[in-house]
C-alpha positions in Angstrom: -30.5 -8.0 10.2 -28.1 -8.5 7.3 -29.7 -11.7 5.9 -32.6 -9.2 5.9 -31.2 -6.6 3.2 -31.1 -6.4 -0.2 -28.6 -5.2 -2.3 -28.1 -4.0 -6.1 -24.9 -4.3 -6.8 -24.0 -2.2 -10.5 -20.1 -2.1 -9.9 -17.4 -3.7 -11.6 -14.0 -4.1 -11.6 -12.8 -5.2 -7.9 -13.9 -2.8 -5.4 -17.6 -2.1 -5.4 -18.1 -6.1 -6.3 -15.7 -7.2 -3.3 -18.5 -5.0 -1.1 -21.4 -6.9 -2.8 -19.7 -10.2 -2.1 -18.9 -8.9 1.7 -22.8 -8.5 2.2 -23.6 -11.9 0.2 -20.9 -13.7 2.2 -23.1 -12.5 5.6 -26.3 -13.8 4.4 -27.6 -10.5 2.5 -29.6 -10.8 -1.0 -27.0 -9.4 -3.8 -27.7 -8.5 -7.4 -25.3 -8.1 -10.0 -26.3 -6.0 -12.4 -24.2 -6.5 -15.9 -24.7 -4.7 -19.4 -25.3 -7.5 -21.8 -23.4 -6.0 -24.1 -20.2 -4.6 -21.9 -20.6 -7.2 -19.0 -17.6 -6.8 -16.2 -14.4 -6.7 -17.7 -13.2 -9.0 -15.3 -14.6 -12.0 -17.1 -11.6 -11.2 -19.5 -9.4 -11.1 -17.2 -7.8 -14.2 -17.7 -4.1 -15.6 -16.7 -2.8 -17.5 -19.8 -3.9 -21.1 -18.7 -8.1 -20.5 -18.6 -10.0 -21.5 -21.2 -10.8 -18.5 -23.3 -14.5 -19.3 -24.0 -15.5 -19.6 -20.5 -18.0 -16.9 -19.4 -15.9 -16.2 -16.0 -12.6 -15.9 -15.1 -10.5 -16.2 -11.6 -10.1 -12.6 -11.4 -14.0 -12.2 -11.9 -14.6 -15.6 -9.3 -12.5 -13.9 -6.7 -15.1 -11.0 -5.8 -18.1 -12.4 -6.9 -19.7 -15.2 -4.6 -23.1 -15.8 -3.6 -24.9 -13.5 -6.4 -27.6 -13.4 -8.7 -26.6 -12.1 -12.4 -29.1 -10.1 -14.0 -28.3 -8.6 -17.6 -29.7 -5.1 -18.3 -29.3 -2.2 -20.6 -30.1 0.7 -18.9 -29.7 2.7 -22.0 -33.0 0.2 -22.7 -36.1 2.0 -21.4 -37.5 -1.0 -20.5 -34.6 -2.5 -18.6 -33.8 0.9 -17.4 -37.5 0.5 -15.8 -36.6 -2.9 -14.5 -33.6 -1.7 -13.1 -35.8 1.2 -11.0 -38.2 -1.4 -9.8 -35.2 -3.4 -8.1 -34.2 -0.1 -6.5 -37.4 0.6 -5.0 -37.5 -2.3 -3.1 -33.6 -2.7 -2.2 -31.3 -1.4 1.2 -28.6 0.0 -0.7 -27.2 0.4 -4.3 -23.6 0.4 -4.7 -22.4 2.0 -8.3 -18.7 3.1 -9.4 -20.4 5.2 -12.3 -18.1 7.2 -14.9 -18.9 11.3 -14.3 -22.3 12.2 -15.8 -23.7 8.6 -16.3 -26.1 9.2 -13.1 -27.6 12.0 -14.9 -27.6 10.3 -18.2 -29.2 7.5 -16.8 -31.7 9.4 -14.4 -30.1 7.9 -11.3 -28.7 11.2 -9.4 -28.7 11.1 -5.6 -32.0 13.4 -5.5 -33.9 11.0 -8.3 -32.7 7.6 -6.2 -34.4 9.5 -2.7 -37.1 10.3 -4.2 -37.7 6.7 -5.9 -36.4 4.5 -2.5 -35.9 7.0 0.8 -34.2 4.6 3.1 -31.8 3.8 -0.1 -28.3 3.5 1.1 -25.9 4.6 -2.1 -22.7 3.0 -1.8 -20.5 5.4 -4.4 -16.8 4.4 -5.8 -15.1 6.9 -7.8 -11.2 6.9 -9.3 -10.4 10.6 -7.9 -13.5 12.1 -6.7 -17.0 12.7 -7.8 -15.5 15.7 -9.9 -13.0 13.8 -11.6 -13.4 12.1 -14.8 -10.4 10.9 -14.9 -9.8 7.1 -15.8 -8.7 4.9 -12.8 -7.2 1.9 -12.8 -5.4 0.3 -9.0 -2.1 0.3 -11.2 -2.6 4.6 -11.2 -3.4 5.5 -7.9 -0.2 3.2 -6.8 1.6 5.4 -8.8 0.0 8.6 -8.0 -0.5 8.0 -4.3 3.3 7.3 -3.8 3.0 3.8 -2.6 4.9 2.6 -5.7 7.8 5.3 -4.6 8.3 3.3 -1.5 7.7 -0.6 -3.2 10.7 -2.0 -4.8 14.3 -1.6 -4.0 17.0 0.7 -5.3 17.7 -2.0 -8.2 14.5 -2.5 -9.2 12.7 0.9 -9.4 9.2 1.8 -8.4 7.3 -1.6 -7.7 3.4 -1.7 -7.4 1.8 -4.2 -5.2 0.5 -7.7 -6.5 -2.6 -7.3 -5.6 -5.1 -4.4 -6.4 -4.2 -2.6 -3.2 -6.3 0.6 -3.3 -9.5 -1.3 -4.8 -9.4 -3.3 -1.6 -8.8 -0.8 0.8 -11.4 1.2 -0.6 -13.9 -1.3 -0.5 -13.3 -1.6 3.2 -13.5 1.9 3.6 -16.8 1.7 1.8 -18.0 -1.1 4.0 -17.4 0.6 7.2 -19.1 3.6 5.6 -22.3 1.7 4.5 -22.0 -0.6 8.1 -22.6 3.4 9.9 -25.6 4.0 8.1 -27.2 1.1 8.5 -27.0 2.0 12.2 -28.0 5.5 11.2 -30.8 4.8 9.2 -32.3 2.2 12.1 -32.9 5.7 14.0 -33.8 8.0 11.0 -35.6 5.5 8.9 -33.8 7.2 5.9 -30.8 6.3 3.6 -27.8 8.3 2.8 -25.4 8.3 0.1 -21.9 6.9 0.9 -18.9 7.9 -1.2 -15.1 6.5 -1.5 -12.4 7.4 -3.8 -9.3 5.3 -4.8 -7.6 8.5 -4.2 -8.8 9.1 -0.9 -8.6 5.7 0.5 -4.9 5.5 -0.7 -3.8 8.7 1.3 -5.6 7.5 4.2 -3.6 4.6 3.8 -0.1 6.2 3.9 -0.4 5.9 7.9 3.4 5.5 9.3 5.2 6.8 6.5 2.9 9.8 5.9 3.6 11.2 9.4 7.4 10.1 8.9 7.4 12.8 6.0 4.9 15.3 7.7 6.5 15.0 11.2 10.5 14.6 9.8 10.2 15.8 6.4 11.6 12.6 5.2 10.5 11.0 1.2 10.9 7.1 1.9 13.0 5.4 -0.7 12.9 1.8 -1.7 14.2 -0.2 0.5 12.5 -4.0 -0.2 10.9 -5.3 2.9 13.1 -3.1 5.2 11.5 -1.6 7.8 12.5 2.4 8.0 12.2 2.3 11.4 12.9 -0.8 12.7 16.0 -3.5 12.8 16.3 -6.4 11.5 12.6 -6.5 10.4 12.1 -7.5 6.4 15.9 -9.0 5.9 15.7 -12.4 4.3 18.2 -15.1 5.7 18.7 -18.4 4.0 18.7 -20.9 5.8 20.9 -24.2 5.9 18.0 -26.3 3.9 17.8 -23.0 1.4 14.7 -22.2 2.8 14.0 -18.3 3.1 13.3 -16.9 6.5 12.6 -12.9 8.1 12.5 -11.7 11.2 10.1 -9.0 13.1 12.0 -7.8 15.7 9.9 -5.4 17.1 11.7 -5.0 21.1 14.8 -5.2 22.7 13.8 -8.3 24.1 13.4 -10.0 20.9 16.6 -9.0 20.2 18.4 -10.6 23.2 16.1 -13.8 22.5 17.3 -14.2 18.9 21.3 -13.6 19.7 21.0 -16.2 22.3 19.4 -18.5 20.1 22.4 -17.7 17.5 25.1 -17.8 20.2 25.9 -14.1 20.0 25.0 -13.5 23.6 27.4 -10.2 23.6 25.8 -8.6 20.2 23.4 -6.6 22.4 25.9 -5.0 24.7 27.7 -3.3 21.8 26.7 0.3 20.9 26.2 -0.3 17.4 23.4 -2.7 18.5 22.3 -1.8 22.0 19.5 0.0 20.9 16.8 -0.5 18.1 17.9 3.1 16.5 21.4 2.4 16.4 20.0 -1.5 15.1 18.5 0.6 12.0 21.3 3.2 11.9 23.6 0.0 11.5 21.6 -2.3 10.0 23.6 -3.9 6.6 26.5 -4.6 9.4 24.0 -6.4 11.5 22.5 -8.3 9.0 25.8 -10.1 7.9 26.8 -11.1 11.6 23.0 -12.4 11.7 23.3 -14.1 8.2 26.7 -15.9 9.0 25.4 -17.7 11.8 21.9 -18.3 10.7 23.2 -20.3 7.7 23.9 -23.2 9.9 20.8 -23.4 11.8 17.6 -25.2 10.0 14.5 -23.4 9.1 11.8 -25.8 11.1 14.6 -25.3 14.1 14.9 -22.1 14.1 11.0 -21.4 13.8 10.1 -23.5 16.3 12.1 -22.3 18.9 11.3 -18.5 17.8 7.7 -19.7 18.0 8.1 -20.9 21.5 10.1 -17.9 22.7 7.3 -15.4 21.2 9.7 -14.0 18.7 7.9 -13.4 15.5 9.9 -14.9 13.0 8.2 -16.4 9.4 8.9 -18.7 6.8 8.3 -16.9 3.2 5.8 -19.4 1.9 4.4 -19.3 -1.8 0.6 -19.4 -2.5 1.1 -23.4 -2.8 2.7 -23.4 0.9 -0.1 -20.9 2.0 -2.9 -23.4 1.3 -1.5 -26.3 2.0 -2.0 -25.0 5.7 -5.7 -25.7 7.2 -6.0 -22.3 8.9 -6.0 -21.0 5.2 -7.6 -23.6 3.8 -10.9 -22.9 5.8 -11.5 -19.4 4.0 -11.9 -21.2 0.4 -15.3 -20.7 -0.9 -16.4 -22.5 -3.6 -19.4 -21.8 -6.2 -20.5 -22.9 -9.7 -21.3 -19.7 -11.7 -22.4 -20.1 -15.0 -21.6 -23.9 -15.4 -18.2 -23.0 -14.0 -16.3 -24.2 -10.7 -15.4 -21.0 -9.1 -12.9 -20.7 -5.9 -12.0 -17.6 -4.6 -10.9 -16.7 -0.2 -13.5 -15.3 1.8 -13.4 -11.6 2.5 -14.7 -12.0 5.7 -12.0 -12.3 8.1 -13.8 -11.2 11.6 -15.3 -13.5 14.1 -17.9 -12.5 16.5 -19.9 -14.3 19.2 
């Protein structure tokens, strides 16, 4: 079915094209659509060692795979009309258009049904369809209080390193598209599909949005902490200096990792016994931990936590990360433009 369908993609930046590249990645014809003279502004988005004059970048590489480029001006009536033609025959259109520039550009929800009725419009906006407001992953990390909670008391707000809200709006715009699909294989008629940054942020506050609702409680900055949960996110060095954290998500894990450090009686003391009074007492806890895990070797220590289903984790740079097979397999690899492009796959499901 999805090798089947064909798809216009007229986004830029990182969320609409990460959709594209999801369809192209399962087999589906993808379209890029670029203005010739304001092409996506990720091909500018360069780190400081690309080469200036090359037509891609990384940034760009990383959510477009497995496309054809097409350059049109839809402010050209002829490209405009090139444009409409692709439309008439495609499954679904996905856009992040600025306010107004469907109407300036005769491409409303009404005009598209009319033109293609089993269209599928896959719609990305900053803060709504109402909004036309500028909206950049950096904002709505700010706005949407996840830089609040990112950092630690030292260091201040912190965003994420990644565009956060551009990717989990794309997957919110997937699973949106995915439904009416299945819809439209009993209707035989598109619908229009439509994800904010704003709106797939909130919905992404999970835990700590019912901590506040529930508790009335604003989480601070706390690093990796856990705010409900202890020891989960301290770092321990190791006696190699390598940089180890813990998950310790149960009681039982708990008694496991005290054996392992020879503090067999940590768990029957009441500052510990429990995992509340564990987070209540948590900076104590973390320098008995800390004493005795600086004699113990990393590889030792994961091995056995490995074996004793204690999730425990080495804190591995992007080198370390792909050094490992397992990662290794999600590389994709494309020339684009006379360019070697890598990027990871953003397919992460298996199904049989």
């Amino acid at each position: 079915m999805i090798s089947k369908l064909k798809i216009i993609d007229a986004s830029t930046v990182l969320a609409g094209p990460s959709v594209g590249m999801f369809f192209a990645e399962l087999g589906a014809q993808v379209i890029k659509i670029e203005n010739p003279n304001f092409p996506d502004v990720t091909r500018s988005w360069k780190l400081a060692t690309e080469d200036k004059n090359n037509p891609v970048s990384s940034y760009f590489s990383s959510i477009n795979y497995g496309k054809t480029y097409i350059s049109l001006d839809l402010k050209n009536p002829l490209e405009h009309s090139k444009f409409v033609d692709l439309i008439q025959n495609a499954d679904i259109l996905l856009t992040n258009f600025k306010k107004g520039d469907d109407l300036k550009f005769n491409l409303t929800d009404e005009n598209l049904r009319k033109l293609n009725p089993k269209l599928i419009h896959g719609k990305i906006s900053g803060f709504g369809i109402e909004s036309d407001r500028v909206a950049y992953d950096l904002i709505l990390q700010a706005e949407s209080g996840f830089m609040s909670m990112n950092g630690t008391i030292e260091s201040g707000p912190v965003k994420m390193p990644i565009a956060l809200i551009d990717v989990l709006a794309a997957h919110q715009l997937k699973e949106g598209i995915l439904l009416a699909l299945i819809d439209r294989m009993q209707t035989n008629l598109g619908k229009t599909v439509h994800v904010s940054l704003y709106d797939a942020a909130i919905c992404s506050l999970v835990n700590q949005a019912s901590g506040f609702l529930m508790e009335n409680v604003i989480p601070q900055r706390i690093g990796s902490l856990h705010p409900n949960i202890a020891p989960y996110g301290e770092i321990f060095t190791t006696s190699d200096n390598q940089k180890i954290t813990f998950a310790i998500g149960s009681d039982t894990h708990f008694l496991k990792l005290c054996h392992y450090l020879g503090l067999e009686n940590l768990p029957e003391e009441n500052h510990f016994s429990t995992n509340q009074n564990r987070v209540v007492n948590r900076f104590q806890l973390f320098e008995i931990l800390q004493e005795k895990i600086q004699h113990f070797n990393s590889k030792n220590i994961l091995e056995w936590m490995q074996n004793h289903f204690v999730p425990c984790g080495k804190i591995r740079d992007l080198k370390e990360v792909f050094d490992d097979d397992q990662a290794k397999s999600f590389i994709r690899e494309e020339i684009i433009e006379n360019i070697n492009t890598k990027r990871v796959s953003s397919i992460a499901f298996k199904s049989w």
